[in-house]
C-alpha positions as CSV (number, residue, x, y, z in Angstrom):
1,X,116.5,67.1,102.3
2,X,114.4,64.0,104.0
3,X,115.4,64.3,107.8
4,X,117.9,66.1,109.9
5,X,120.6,64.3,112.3
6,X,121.0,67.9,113.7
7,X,117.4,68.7,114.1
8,X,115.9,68.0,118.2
9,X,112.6,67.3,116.0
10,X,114.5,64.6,113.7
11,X,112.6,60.8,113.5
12,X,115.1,59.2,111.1
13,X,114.2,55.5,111.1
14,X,110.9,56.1,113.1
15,X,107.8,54.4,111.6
16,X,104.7,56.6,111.6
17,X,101.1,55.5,110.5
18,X,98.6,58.1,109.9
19,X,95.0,58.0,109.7
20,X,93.3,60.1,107.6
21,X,96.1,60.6,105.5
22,X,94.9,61.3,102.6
23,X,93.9,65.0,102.4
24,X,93.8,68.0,104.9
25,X,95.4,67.7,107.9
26,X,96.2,64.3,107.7
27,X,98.7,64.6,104.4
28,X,100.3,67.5,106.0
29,X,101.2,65.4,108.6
30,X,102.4,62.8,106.5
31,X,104.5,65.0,104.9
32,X,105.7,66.5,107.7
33,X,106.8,63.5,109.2
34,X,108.7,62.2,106.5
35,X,110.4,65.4,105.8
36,X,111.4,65.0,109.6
37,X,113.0,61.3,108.1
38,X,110.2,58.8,109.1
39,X,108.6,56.2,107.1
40,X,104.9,57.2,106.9
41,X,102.1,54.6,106.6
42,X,99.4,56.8,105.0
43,X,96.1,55.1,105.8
44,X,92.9,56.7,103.9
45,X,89.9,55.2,102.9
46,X,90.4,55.9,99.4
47,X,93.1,54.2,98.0
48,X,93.8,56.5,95.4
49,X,93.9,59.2,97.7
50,X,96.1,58.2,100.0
51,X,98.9,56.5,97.1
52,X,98.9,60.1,95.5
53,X,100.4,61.3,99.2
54,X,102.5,58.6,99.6
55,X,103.9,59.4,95.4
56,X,104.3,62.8,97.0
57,X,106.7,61.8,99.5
58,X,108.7,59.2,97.9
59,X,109.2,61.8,94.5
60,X,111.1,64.3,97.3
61,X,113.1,61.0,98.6
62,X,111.1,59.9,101.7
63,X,109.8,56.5,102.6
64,X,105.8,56.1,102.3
65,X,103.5,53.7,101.4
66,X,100.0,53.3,101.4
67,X,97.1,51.4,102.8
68,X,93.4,51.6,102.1
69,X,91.3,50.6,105.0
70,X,88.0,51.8,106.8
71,X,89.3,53.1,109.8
72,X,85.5,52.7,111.4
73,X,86.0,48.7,111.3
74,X,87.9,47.0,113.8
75,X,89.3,44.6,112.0
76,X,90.6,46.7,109.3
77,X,92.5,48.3,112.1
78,X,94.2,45.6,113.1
79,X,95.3,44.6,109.5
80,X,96.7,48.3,108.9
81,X,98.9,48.0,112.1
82,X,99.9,44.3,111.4
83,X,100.9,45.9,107.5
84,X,103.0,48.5,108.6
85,X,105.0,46.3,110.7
86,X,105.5,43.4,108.6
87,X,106.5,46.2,106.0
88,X,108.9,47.9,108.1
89,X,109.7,45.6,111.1
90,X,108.6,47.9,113.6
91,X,105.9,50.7,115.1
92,X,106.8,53.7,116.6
93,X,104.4,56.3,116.0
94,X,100.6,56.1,116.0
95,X,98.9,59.3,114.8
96,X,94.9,59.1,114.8
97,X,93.9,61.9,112.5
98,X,90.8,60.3,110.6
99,X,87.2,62.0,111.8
100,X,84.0,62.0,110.3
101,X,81.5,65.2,110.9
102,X,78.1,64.9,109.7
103,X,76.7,68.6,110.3
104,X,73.6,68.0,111.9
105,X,71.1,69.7,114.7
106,X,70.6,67.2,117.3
107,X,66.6,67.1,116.7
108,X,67.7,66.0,113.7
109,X,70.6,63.6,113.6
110,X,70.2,60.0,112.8
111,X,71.2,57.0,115.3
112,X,73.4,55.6,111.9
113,X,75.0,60.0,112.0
114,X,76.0,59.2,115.9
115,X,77.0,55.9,115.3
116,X,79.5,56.2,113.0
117,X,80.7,59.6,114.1
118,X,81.7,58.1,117.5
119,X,83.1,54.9,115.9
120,X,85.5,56.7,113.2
121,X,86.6,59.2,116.0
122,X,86.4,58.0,119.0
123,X,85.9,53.8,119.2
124,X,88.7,54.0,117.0
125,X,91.1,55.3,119.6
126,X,90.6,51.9,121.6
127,X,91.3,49.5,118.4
128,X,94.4,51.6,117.5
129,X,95.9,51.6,121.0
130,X,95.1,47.7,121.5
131,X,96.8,47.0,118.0
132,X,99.8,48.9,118.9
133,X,100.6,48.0,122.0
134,X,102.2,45.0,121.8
135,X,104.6,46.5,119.1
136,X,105.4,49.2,121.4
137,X,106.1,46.5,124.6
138,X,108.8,44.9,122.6
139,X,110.6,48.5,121.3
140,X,110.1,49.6,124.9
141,X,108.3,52.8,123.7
142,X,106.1,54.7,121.6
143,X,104.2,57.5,120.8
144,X,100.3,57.7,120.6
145,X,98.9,61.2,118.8
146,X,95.4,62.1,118.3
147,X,93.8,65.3,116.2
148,X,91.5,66.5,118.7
149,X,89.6,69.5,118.1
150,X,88.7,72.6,120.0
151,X,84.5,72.1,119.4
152,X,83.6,69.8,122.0
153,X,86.7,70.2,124.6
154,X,86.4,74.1,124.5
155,X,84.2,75.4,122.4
156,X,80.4,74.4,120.8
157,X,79.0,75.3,117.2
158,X,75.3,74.3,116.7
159,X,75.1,71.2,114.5
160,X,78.1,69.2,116.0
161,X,77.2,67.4,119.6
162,X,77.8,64.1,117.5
163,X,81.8,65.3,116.5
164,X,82.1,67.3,119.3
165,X,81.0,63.9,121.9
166,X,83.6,62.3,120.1
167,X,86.5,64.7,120.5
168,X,85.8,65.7,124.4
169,X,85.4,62.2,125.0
170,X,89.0,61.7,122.8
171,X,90.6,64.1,125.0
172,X,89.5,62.3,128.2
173,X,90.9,59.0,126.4
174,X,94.6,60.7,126.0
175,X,94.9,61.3,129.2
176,X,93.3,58.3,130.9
177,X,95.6,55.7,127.9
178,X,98.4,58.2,129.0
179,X,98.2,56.9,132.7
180,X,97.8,53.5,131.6
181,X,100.9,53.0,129.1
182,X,103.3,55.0,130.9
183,X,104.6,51.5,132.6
184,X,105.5,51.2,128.9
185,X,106.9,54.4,128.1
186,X,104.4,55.3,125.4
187,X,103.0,59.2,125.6
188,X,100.1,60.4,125.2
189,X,99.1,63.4,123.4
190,X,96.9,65.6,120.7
191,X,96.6,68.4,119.1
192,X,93.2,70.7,119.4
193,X,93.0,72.6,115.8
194,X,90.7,75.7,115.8
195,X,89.8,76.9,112.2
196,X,92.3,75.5,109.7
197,X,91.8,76.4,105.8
198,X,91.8,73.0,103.8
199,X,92.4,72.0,100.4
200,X,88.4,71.4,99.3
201,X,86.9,73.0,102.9
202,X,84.8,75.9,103.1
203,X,87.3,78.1,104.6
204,X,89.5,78.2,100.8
205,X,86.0,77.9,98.8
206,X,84.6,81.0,100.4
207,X,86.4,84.0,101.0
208,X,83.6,85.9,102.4
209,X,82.9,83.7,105.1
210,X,86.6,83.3,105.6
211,X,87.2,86.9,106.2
212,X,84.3,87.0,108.8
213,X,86.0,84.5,111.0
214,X,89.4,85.7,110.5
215,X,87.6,88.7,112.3
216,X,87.4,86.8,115.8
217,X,90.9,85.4,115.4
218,X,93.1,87.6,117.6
219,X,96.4,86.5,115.2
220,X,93.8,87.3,112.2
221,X,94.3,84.3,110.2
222,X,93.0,80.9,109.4
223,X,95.3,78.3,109.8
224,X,97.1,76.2,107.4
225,X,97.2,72.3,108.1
226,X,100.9,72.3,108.6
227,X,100.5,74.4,111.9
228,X,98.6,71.4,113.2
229,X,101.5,68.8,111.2
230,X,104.3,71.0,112.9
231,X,103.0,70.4,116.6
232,X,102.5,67.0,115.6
233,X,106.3,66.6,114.9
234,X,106.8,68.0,118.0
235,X,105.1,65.6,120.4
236,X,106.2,63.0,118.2
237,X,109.9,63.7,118.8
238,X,112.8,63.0,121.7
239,X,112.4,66.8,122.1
240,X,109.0,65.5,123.7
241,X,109.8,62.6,125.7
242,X,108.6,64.5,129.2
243,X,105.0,65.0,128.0
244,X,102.1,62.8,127.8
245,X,98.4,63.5,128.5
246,X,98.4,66.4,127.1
247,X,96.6,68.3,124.0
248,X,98.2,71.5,122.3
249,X,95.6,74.1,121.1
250,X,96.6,75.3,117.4
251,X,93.2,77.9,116.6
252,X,95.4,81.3,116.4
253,X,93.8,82.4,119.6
254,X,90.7,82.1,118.4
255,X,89.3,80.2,121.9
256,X,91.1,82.9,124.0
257,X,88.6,86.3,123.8
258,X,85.4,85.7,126.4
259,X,83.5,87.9,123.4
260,X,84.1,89.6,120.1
261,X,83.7,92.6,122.0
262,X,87.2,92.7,123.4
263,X,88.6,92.1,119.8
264,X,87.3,95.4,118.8
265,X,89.7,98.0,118.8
C-alpha cells in the first residue's frame, strides 16, 4: 500500500520534510508523499497538530514523524533540518508549504502584519535552502518545492499585497535558487494553487460563496488539497529530474478567462 517500485512517481527511501504540515495543503502533501513510500518530517507549529498527521501515516504503514517548530524563526529552522537528518541519516526533499495571510487593506496593515507575513513565507525560503544545502552536496542531489500561489504572481484580491509580496517575490526565489544549485543537481520548483476547499477554510464553511466562485472556474470546481499534493509528487520525483525553476498552476483554470464575460455561455 505505502509506495510503488513500479510507479515513475515512486520516492521509496526518500526523506521529505514539510512545512506547514499540519492541516490543508500541507497534510495532503504529507500524505501523499508517504503513500508515494517517503519518510515525511511533518513540521507544524502545533505539535499536536502535526503528530495527529504523522499517527495518520504511520496507522496506513508509512514512516512520519513530527516536529513542532515556528517556521518564522531562523533558528528553529535550522534545528528541524538538523532533526530530520539525525533521525533518518539523510535529506532529500524540502517542501516549503507553511504561509501566513493576515487579510488586510494596505491603509490598514500593520508593520508587525508585513513583517511576519514576509518572514513565514518568504525569509523562510533563504533559512531552508541554507540548512539544506549542505545535506544535499554530500547526496549529490535534491529537491527544493515551494507552495506558491496564484495572488501575487498572477492574480490580485484586495486585502493581500502583504501574502501576495511574499509569493511573487517566492516565485522569483525558485528560479533565481534554481540557477544557483543546479552545480549541485538540486531543482527548483512550486506549485501556484488557485482556490482550493480546505478542511476549516471558507470555501467548505460556506456553500454560498463557494458556488459563486465555482462560477468563474472554467472546470467549475474548487479544488481539493490533493491536486496541489499530486503535482507536488510530481516535481518531487525521477519522473521530474529535467525541470527546475519552474511553478505549476493548479486553480482549475480559474486564471485563464480575461473576464467572466467569456465564461457565460
Amino acid at each position: 500500500m505505502i509506495g510503488n517500485l513500479n510507479s515513475p512517481w515512486q520516492l521509496n527511501g526518500k526523506v521529505a520534510l514539510v512545512t506547514g504540515g499540519g492541516r490543508g495543503i500541507g497534510a495532503a502533501i504529507c500524505e501523499v508523499l508517504a503513500f508515494a513510500g517517503a519518510f515525511v518530517v511533518v513540521v507544524n507549529r502545533t505539535a499536536e497538530v502535526g503528530e495527529q498527521v504523522a499517527q495518520s501515516i504511520r496507522s496506513m504503514g508509512g514512516q512520519a514523524i513530527a516536529i513542532a517548530a515556528d517556521i518564522g524563526v531562523r533558528s528553529e529552522v535550522d534545528r528541524v533540518v538538523l532533526q530530520a537528518v539525525q533521525k533518518y541519516g539523510r535529506l532529500d526533499i524540502v517542501v516549503h508549504n507553511a504561509a501566513v495571510c493576515p487579510w488586510e487593506m494596505i491603509e490598514n496593515v500593520s508593520d508587525e502584519q508585513i513583517e511576519h507575513t514576509l518572514t513565514v513565507n518568504l525569509q523562510a525560503a533563504f533559512w531552508l535552502t541554507k540548512a539544506a544545502l549542505p545535506h544535499w552536496r554530500v547526496a549529490g542531489k535534491g529537491r527544493l518545492l515551494f507552495t506558491s500561489s496564484v495572488t501575487g504572481p498572477r492574480v490580485a484580491m484586495p486585502g493581500s499585497a502583504h501574502y501576495a509580496a511574499s509569493k511573487a517575490g517566492l516565485n522569483g526565489f525558485i528560479r533565481t535558487a534554481a540557477m544557483e544549485l543546479a552545480k549541485d543537481k538540486v531543482t527548483v520548483n512550486g506549485v501556484e494553487p488557485g482556490y482550493i476547499a480546505k478542511v476549516g477554510g471558507s470555501l467548505l464553511s460556506d456553500p454560498e460563496k463557494a458556488a459563486r466562485i465555482k462560477q468563474y472556474i472554467p472546470l467549475g470546481d474548487l479544488g481539493k488539497p490533493e491536486d496541489i499534493a499530486n503535482a507536488m509528487l510530481f516535481l518531487a520525483s525521477e519522473s521530474a529530474r529535467y525541470i527546475t525553476g519552474q511553478t505549476i498552476v493548479v486553480d482549475g483554470g480559474s486564471t485563464l478567462p480575461e473576464s467572466p464575460f467569456f465564461l457565460e455561455e
